[in-house]
C-alpha positions as CSV (number, residue, x, y, z in Angstrom):
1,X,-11.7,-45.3,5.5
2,X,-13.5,-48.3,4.4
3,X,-14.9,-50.8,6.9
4,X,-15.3,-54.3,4.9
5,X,-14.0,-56.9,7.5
6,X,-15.5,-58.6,10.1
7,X,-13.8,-61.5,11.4
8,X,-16.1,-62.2,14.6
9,X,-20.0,-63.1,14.6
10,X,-21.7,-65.7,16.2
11,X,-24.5,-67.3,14.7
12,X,-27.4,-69.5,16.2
13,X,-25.2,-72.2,16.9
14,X,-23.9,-70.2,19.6
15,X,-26.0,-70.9,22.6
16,X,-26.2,-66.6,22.7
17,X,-26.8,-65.9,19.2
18,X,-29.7,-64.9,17.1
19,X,-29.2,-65.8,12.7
20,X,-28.5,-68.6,10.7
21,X,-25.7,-68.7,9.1
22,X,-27.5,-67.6,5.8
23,X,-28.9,-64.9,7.5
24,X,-25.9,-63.5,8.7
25,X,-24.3,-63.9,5.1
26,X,-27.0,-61.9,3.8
27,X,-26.8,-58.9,6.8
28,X,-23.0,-58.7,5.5
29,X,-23.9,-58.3,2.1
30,X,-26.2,-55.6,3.0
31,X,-23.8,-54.0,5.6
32,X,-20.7,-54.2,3.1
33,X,-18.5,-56.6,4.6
34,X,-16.5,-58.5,2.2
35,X,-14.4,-60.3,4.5
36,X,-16.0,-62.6,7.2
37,X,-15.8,-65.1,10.0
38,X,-18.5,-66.7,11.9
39,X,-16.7,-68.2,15.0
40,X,-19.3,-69.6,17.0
41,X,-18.9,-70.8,20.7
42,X,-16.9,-73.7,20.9
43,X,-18.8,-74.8,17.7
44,X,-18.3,-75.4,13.8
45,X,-21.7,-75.9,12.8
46,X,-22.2,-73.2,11.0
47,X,-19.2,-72.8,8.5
48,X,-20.3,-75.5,6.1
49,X,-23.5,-73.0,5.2
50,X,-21.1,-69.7,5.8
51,X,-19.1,-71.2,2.6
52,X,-22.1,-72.3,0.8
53,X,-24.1,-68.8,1.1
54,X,-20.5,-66.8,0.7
55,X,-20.1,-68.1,-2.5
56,X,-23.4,-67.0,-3.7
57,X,-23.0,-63.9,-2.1
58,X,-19.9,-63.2,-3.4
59,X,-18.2,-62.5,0.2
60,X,-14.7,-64.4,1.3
61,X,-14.8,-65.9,4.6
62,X,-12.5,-67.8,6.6
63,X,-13.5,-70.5,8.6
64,X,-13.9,-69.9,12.6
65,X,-14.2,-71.0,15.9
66,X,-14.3,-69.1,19.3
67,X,-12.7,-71.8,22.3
68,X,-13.4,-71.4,25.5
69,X,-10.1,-71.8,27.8
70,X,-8.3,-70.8,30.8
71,X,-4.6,-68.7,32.1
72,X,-3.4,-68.3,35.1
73,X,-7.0,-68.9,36.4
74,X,-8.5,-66.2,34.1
75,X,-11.1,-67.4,31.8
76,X,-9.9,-66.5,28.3
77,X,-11.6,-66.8,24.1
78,X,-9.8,-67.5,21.5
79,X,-10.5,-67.5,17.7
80,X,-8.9,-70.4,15.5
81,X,-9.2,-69.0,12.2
82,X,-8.4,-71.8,9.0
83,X,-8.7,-74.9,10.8
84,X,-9.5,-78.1,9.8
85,X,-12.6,-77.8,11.3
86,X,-14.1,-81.5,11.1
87,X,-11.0,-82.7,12.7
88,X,-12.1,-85.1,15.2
89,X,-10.6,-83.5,18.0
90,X,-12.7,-80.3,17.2
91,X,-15.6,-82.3,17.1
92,X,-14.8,-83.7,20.9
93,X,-14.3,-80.1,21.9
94,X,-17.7,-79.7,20.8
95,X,-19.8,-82.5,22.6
96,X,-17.8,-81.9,26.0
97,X,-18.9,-78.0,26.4
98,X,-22.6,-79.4,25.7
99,X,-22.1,-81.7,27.9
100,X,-21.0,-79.7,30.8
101,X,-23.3,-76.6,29.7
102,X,-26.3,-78.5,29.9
103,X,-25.6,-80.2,33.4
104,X,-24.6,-76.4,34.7
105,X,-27.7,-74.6,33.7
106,X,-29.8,-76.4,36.1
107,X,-27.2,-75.2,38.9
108,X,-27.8,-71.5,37.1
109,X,-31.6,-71.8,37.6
110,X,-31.6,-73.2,41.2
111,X,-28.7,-69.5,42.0
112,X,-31.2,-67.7,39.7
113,X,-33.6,-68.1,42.3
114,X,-32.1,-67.9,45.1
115,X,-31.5,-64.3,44.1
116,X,-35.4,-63.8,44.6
117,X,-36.7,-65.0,41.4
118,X,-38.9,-67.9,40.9
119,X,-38.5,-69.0,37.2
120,X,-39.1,-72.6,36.4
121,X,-37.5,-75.1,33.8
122,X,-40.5,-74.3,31.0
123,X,-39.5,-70.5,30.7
124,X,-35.9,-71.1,29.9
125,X,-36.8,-73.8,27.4
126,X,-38.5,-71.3,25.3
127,X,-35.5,-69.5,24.8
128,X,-33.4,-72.5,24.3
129,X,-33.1,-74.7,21.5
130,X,-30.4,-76.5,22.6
131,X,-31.2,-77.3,26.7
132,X,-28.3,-74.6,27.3
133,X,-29.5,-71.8,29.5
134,X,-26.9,-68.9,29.5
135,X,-26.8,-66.0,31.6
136,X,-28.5,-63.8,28.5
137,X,-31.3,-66.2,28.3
138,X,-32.2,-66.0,32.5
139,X,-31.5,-62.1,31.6
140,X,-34.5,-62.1,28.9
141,X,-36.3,-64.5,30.6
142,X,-36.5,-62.2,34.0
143,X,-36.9,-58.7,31.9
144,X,-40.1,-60.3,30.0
145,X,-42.0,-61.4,33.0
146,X,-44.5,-58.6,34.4
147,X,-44.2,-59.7,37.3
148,X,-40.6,-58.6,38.0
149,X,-41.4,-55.2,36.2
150,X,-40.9,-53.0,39.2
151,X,-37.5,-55.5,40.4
152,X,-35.1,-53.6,42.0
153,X,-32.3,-56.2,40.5
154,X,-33.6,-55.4,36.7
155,X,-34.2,-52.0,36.9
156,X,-30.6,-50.6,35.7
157,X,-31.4,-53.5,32.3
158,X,-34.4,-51.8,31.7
159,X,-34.6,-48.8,29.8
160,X,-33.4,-45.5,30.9
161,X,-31.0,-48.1,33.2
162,X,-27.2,-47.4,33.4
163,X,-26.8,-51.1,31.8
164,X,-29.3,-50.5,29.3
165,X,-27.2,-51.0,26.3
166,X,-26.6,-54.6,26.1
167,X,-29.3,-56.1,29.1
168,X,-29.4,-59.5,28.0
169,X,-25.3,-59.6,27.7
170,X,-25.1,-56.8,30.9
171,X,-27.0,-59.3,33.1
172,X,-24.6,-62.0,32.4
173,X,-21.5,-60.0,33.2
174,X,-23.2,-59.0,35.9
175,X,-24.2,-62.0,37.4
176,X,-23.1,-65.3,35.5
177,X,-19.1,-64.4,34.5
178,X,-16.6,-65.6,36.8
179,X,-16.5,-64.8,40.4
180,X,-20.1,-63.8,40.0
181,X,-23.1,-65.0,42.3
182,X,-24.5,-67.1,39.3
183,X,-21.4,-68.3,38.2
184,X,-21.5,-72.2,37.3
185,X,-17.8,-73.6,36.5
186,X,-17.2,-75.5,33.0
187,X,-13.8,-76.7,32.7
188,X,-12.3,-75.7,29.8
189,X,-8.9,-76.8,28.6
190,X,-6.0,-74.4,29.4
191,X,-4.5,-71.5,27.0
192,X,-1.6,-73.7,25.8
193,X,-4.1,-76.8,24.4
194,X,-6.3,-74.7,22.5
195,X,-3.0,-72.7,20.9
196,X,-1.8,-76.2,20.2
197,X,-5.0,-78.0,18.9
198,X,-5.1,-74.5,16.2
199,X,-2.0,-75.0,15.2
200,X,-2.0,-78.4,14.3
201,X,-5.1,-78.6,12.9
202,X,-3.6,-76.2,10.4
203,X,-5.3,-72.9,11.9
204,X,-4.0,-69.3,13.4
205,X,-5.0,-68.4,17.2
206,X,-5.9,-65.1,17.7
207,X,-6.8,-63.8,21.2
208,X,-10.4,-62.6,21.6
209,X,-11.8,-58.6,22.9
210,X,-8.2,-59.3,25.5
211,X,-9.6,-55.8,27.0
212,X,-12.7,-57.4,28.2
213,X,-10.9,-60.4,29.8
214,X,-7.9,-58.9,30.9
215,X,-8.9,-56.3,32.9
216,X,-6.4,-55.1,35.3
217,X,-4.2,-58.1,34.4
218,X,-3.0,-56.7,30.7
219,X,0.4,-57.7,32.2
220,X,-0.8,-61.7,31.5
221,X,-0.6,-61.1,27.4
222,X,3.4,-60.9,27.4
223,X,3.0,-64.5,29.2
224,X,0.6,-65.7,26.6
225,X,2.6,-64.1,23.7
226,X,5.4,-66.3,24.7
227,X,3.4,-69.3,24.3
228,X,2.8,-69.0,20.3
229,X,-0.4,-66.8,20.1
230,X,-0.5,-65.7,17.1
231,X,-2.9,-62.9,16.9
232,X,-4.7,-60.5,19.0
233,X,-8.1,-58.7,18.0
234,X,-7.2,-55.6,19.0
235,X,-9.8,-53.7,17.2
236,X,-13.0,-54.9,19.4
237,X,-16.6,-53.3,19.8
238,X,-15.5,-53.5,23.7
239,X,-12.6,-52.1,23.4
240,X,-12.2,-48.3,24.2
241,X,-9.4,-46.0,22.7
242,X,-7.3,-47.1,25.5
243,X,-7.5,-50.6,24.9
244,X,-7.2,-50.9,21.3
245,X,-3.7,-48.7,21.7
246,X,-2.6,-51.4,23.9
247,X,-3.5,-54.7,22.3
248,X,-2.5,-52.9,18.8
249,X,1.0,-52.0,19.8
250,X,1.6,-55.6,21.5
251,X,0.4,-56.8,18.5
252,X,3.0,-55.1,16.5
253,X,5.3,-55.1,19.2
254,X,5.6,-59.7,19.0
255,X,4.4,-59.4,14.7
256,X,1.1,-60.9,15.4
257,X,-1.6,-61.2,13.5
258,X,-3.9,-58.0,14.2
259,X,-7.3,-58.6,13.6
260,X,-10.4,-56.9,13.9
261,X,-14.0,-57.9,15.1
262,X,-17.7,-56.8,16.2
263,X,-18.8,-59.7,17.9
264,X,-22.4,-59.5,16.4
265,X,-25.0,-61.7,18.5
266,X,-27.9,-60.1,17.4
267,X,-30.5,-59.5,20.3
268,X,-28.1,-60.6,22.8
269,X,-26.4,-57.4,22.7
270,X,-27.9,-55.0,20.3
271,X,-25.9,-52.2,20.6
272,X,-23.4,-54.2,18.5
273,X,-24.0,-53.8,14.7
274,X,-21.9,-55.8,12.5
275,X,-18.3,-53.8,11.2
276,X,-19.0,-52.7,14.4
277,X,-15.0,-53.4,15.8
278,X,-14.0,-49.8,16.2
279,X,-11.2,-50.3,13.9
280,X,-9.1,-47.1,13.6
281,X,-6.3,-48.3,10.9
282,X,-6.7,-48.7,7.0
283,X,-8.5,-52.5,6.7
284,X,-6.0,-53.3,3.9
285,X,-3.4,-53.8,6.8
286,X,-5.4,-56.3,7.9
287,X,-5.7,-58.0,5.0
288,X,-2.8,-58.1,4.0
289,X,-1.9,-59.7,7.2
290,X,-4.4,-62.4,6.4
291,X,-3.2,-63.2,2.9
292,X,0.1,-63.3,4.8
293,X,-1.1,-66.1,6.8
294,X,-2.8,-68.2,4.5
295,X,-6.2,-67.3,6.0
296,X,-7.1,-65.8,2.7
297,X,-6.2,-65.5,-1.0
């Protein structure tokens, strides 16, 4: 079957991620993709150029965002695909995770180091355009220094190490996702506001790689499906056979929206190729699901 979609990327507007938005345009014309979305981090930067270089490229793309929010405690991403994305209340999304980001990453330096580590403020900026130090950036940061080449914390990053794969992305799951020693809180606004904030800003919600932030609580996504989600990217890079079965026949189960996605950084985690969303069903399904909703003609 062919593999043309490719509804989740992040570009360097993302505090994790790597391209510019016309260099990710050009890496799906090369790769094939003729259907794309770059839904950045609690950002819309980006999609003014994604439509610019698309239509020279020839490639349709829908307009993106990945937000941040929380369920029942559990620290949830969803993707509002079609919004009006220079609605001002996008824009104050926007300015109040930079806000909070960049006040949390000195608290993320200071439990860096307690860990044993002695990095100062001058390595992460060099990483960091932005002032935002994320868990993938104190991951590089710590694998590039000689002096922690023989670290019994880095050696399973390094190569040959059982987290290997992805280090960068590894380390922050490892250390910097919730409930984790590096773990800095940003407060995020709950699962029902962001669902509401898509839909009246014209848009579809679609909940993000569920298997990565649902584990051992898959139960939550009937509560969440009740609550006018509209979509669930079932097809994920972290998503095993297991997963995918799930999310795919809940999906069909409330007729959502299936969607399907690589989440391409780039370095961050690259294992991840772009198409790379393990999607197992004919792509036309999907869109015709997304000509269904609007998202596309």
């Amino acid at each position: 079957m062919e593999n043309y979609i490719d509804l989740h990327m992040h570009s360097k507007y993302s505090d994790d991620g790597e391209f510019t938005p016309e260099e990710l345009v050009n890496q799906c014309k090369e790769a094939g993709v003729k259907i794309m979305a770059i839904a950045d981090h609690n950002s819309v930067k980006a999609i003014d150029d994604e439509i610019k270089y698309c239509k020279e490229q020839g490639i349709t793309c829908i307009p993106a965002i990945e937000i941040d929010c929380v369920f029942n405690g559990v620290n949830l991403h969803v993707l509002g695909y079609g919004m009006d994305y220079k609605n001002e209340k996008i824009i104050e999304l926007e300015d109040n995770v930079l806000r909070q980001e960049l006040a949390a990453s000195a608290k993320k330096l200071e439990l860096t180091n307690a860990m044993g580590f002695d990095l100062v403020e001058d390595d992460m900026n060099a990483l960091s355009d932005t002032g935002v130090w994320t868990g993938e950036a104190f991951g590089e940061a710590l694998l590039e220094k000689d002096e922690y080449k023989d670290h019994e914390l880095l050696k399973p990053y390094r190569e040959g190490g059982d987290r290997s794969d992805n280090p960068y992305v590894n380390f922050y799951w490892d250390f910097y996702a919730q409930g984790k020693p590096c773990y800095t809180e940003i407060i995020f606004p709950s699962l029902e506001e962001v669902i509401d904030m898509i839909y009246e800003n014209g848009g579809v919600s679609v909940l993000a790689h569920p298997g990565n932030n649902l584990k051992g609580k898959y139960e939550l996504f009937d509560d969440m499906a009740m609550l006018g989600l509209d979509g669930v990217e079932a097809f994920s890079s972290y998503h095993d056979e297991a997963a995918i079965n799930y999310f795919y026949d809940k999906g069909k189960e409330y007729n959502m929206l299936i969607t399907c996605g690589s989440d391409y950084h780039g370095k961050t985690k690259p294992s991840i190729s772009l198409k790379d969303s393990k999607c197992s069903i004919d792509q036309k399904e999907i869109e015709y699901q997304l000509k269904a909703y609007g998202l596309i003609e």
